[in-house]
Every structure is written in C-alpha cells, then in structure tokens.
C-alpha positions as CSV (number, residue, x, y, z in Angstrom):
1,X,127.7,222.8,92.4
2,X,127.4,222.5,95.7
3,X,128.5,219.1,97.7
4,X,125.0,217.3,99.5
5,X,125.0,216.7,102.5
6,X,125.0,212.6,103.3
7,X,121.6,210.6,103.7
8,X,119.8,210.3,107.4
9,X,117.5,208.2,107.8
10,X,114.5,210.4,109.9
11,X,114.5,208.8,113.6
12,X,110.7,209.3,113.7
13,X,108.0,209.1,110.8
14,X,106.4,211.9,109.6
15,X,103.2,212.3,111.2
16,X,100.5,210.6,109.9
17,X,102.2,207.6,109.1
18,X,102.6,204.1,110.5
19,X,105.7,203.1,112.2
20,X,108.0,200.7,110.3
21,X,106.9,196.0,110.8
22,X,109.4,194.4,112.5
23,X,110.3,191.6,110.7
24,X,109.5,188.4,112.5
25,X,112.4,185.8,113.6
26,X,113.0,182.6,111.8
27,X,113.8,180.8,115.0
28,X,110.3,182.0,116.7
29,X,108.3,180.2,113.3
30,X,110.9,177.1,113.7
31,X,110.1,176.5,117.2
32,X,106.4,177.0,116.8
33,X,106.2,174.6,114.3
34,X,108.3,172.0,116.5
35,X,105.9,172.9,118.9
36,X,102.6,172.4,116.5
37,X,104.5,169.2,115.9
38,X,105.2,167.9,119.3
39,X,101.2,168.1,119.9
40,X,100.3,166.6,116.9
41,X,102.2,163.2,118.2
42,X,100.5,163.4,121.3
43,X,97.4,164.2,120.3
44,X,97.4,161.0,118.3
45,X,99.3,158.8,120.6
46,X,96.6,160.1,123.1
47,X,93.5,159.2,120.8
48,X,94.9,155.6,119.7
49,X,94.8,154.7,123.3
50,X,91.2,153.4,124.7
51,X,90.2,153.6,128.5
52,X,92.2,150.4,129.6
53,X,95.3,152.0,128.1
54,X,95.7,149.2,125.2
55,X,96.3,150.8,121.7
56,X,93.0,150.1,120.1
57,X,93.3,148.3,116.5
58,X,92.9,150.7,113.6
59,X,89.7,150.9,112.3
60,X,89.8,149.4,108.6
61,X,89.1,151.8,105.7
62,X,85.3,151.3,104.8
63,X,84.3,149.3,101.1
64,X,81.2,149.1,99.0
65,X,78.8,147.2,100.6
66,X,78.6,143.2,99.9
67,X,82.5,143.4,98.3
68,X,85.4,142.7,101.2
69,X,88.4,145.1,101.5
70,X,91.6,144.4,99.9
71,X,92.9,143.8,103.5
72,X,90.3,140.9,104.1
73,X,87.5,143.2,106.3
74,X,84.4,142.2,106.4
75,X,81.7,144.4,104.3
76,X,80.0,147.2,106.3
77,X,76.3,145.3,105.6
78,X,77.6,142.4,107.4
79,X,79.1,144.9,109.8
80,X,76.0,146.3,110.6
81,X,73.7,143.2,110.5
82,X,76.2,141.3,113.2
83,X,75.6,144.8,115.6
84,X,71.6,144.5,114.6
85,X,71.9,140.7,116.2
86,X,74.4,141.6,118.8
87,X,71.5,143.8,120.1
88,X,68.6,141.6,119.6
89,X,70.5,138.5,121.2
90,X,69.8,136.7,117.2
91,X,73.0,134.8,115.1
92,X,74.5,137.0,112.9
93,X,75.0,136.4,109.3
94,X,78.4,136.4,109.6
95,X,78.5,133.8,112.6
96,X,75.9,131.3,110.9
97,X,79.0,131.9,107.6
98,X,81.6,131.1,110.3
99,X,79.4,127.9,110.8
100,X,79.2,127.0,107.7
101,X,82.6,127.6,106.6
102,X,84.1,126.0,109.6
103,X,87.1,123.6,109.8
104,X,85.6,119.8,109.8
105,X,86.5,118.1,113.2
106,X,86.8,114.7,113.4
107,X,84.1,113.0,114.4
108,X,84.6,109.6,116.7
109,X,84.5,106.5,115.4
110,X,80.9,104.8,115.4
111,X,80.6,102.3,118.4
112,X,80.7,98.6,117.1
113,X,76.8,96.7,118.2
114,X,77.3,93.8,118.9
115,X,73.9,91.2,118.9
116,X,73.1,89.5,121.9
117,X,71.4,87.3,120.4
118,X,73.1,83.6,120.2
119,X,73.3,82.1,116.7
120,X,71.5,78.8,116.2
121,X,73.9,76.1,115.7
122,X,74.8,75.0,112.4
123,X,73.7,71.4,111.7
124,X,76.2,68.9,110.5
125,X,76.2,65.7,110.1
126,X,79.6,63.7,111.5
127,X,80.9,61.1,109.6
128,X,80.4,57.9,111.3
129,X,83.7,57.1,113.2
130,X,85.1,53.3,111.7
131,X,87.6,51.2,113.9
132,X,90.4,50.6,111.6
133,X,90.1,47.6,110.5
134,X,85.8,47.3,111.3
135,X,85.6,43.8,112.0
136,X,82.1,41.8,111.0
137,X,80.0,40.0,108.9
138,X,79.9,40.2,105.3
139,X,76.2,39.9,104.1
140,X,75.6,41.1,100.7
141,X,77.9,42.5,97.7
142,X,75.9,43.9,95.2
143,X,76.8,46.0,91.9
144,X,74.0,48.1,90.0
145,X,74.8,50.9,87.5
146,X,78.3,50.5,88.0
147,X,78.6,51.0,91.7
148,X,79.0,48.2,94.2
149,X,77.8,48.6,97.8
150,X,77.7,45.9,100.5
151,X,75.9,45.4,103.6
152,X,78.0,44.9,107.2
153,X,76.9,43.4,110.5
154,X,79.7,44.6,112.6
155,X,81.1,43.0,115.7
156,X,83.7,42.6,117.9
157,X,86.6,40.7,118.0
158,X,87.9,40.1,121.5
159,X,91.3,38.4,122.0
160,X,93.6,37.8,125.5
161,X,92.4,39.0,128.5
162,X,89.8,41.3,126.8
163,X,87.9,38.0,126.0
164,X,88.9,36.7,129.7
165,X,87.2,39.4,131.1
166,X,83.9,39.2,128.9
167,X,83.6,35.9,129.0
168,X,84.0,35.6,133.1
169,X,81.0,38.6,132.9
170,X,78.8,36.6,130.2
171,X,79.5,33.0,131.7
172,X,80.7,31.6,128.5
173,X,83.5,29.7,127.6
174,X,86.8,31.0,125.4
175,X,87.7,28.9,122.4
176,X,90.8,29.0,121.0
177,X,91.6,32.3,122.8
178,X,88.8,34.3,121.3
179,X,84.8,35.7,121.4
180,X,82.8,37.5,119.1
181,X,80.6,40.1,120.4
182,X,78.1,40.1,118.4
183,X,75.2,42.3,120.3
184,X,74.1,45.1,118.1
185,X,71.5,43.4,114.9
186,X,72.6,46.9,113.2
187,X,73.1,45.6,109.9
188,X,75.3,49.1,107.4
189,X,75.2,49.3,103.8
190,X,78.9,51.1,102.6
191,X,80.0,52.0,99.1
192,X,83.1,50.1,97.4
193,X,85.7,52.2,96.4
194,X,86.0,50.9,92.6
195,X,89.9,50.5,93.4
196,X,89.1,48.4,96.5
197,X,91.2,45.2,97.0
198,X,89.9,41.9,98.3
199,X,91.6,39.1,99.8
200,X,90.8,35.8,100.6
201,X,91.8,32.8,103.0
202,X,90.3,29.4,103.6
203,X,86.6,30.4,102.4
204,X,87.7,32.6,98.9
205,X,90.8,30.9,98.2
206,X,91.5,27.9,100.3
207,X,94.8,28.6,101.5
208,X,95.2,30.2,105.4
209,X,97.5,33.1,104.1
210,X,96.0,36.1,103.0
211,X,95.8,36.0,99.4
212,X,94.5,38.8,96.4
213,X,91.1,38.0,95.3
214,X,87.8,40.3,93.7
215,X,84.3,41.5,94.2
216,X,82.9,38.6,91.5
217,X,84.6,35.7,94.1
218,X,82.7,37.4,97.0
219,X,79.2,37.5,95.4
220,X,80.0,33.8,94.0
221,X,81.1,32.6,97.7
222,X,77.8,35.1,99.0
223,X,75.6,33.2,96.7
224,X,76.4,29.9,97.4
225,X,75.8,30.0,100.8
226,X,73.0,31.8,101.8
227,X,72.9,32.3,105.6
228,X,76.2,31.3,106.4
229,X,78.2,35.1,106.6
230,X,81.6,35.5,105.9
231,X,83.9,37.0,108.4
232,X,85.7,40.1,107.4
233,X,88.0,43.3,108.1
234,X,86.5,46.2,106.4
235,X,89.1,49.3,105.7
236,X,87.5,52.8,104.4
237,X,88.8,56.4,103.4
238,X,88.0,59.8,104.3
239,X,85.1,60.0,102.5
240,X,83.5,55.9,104.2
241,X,84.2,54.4,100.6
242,X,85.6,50.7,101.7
243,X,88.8,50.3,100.1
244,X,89.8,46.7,101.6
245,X,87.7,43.9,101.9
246,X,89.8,40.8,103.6
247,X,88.9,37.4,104.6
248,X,89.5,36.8,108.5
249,X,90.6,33.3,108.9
250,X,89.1,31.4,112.3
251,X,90.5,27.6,112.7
C-alpha cells in the first residue's frame, strides 16, 4: 500500500461555488455597540433638555382616572379639566381644591367701637355732710315701734374773734364771749342709734360737768317745757344715725 500524499487545501473553489465568509471581528461588534451606546446617552440627554436649556421635569407615569399616583400626581381628569380652564380663562377644579384646602391665615384682630355717645350720669344721693359735733336745738325726742328719731334746729356757735367779727357786721353785742347764729328755720329729723349715749349738764342733771344721762330724761326735760329748746352737740356715724346726744352748758 501505497503512502498518500498530505492534505492541500484547494487555493480556489471549484467552480460553481461560493467563496468561503470571513468571519467577522469581535472588536468591530464591541465598538459598534460602544458606539450604539454613546448615542443612546445623547440622544436622551438631548431630549430631556427643553428650548431654554433647563432639564425639563419628568413627566409622571399616568393613573386611572379620579385615583392619584403613588408619587402624589394629580389624576389625568383633573389634568385635563385645569388645561380645559387654562384655555377658556375659567378656575380649574383643582385651583378652586387648592382654595378650599388652603392653609388658614390669620385673620387681624376686629377693631374695638367705641360709642360716642356720653353716658347719662348716675344719680346718687350724698349723704348730708354733719360738722362734728352739729351744734343746735333739740326740739323733739320721740320713740315709736322701737325706733327713736329727733328733730334738730341747727346753728352756729361762734366763739373769739369769729363772734368779734359777726357781731361788728350784725351790730350786736357779744355776751360772755359768744353768739349763736341762728339764721336757717331748717328744722332735721335724724335717727338714734339704739346705743346712743346722752349726757346732761345744768338742764338734765343739774351739775355744770358733763354727766351720763338717757333718751327717757330728754323727753321728760322736752315735755316739761314746751318752747324753751335745749341746747345740744349732736355726733352721728357713717350711716347719719346720732350716736351722742350732750347737753351744752351756757352760764
């Protein structure tokens, strides 16, 4: 048997057939698909840029009508009903929502009105002003359901040169260093405290030096002299109630 000779590949097909694919380099696919992806980045840098050059703000991923997005966007309805208004110049739903559901301001505090009109006055009655002690004539002491009033002709009691002087303007005479003035016929009803005091001199008790006495040894004295008045010093309290009743002693 007969050695073969070794294998040679034919340098040209046989006619009638194809010639042999090249095949095609890895590092021609790996730079076309850098390539692919290089545009790809562009391409959407490019198109998430509007006119002004500001990167416009990613348009939210649409939802069912009437139900809001997980990420808060508003439903498409309301979407399209704020463009309708935008257009016709009307609110939108979603700004008369914004006005309902806006944040309360606070509001300024009312201004305070104040009437211009002046009050009438309040009437009152002033307690009648008393010297202290009220010097006068005792008239009457009377006692009736267990309350004793008395009736007063008050006067005054000038001494010194207040009687000097009154009686050089009156041309009267001073005796024994006094006048009564005696020019008002006002005749004043008090109450009597029921814990007044009385005290007598020469008239009540017939000693000159003051000396304790009652209401009963007043209306005794009162009675048995008619006319004839008994000179006094009246003392009261807050409330007008006289709470001393003393004899004044003339010589």
């Amino acid at each position: 048997m007969s050695a073969q000779p070794p294998y040679r590949p034919p340098t040209s097909p046989p006619p009638g057939y194809p010639p042999p694919r090249r095949p095609f380099p890895a590092a021609a696919v790996a730079a076309g698909v850098v390539v692919l992806l290089i545009v790809a980045g562009v391409a959407y840098w490019l198109g998430g840029r509007d006119s002004s050059g500001s990167t416009a703000a990613p348009t939210p991923p649409a939802t069912s009508a009437g139900a809001p997005s997980a990420s808060g966007a508003a439903p498409s309805a309301t979407a399209a009903a704020s463009a309708s208004a935008a257009a016709s110049g009307a609110p939108s739903a979603s700004a008369s929502a914004a006005s309902v559901y806006a944040a309360p301001t606070s509001a300024a505090a009312p201004a305070t009105v104040t009437s211009s009109a002046t009050p009438s006055p309040t009437l009152t009655t002033a307690p009648p002003v008393n010297p202290v002690p009220d010097f006068g004539y005792l008239h009457t002491v009377v006692t009736a359901g267990g309350v004793t009033k008395l009736t007063f002709d008050r006067a005054i009691l000038l001494t010194g040169a207040a009687a000097a002087s009154y009686a050089k303007a009156h041309n009267t005479q001073i005796d024994d260093d006094y006048i009564i003035q005696n020019d008002n016929p006002l005749i004043r009803t008090w109450t009597v405290s029921p814990t007044a005091v009385v005290t007598g001199s020469i008239q009540l008790s017939g000693q000159v030096a003051e000396t304790p006495s009652t209401i009963a040894a007043l209306q005794a004295w009162i009675a048995a002299h008619g006319k004839s008045y008994l000179p006094v010093n009246l003392y009261y309290d807050k409330a007008d109630a006289v709470t001393k009743i003393a004899e004044v002693y003339f010589p």
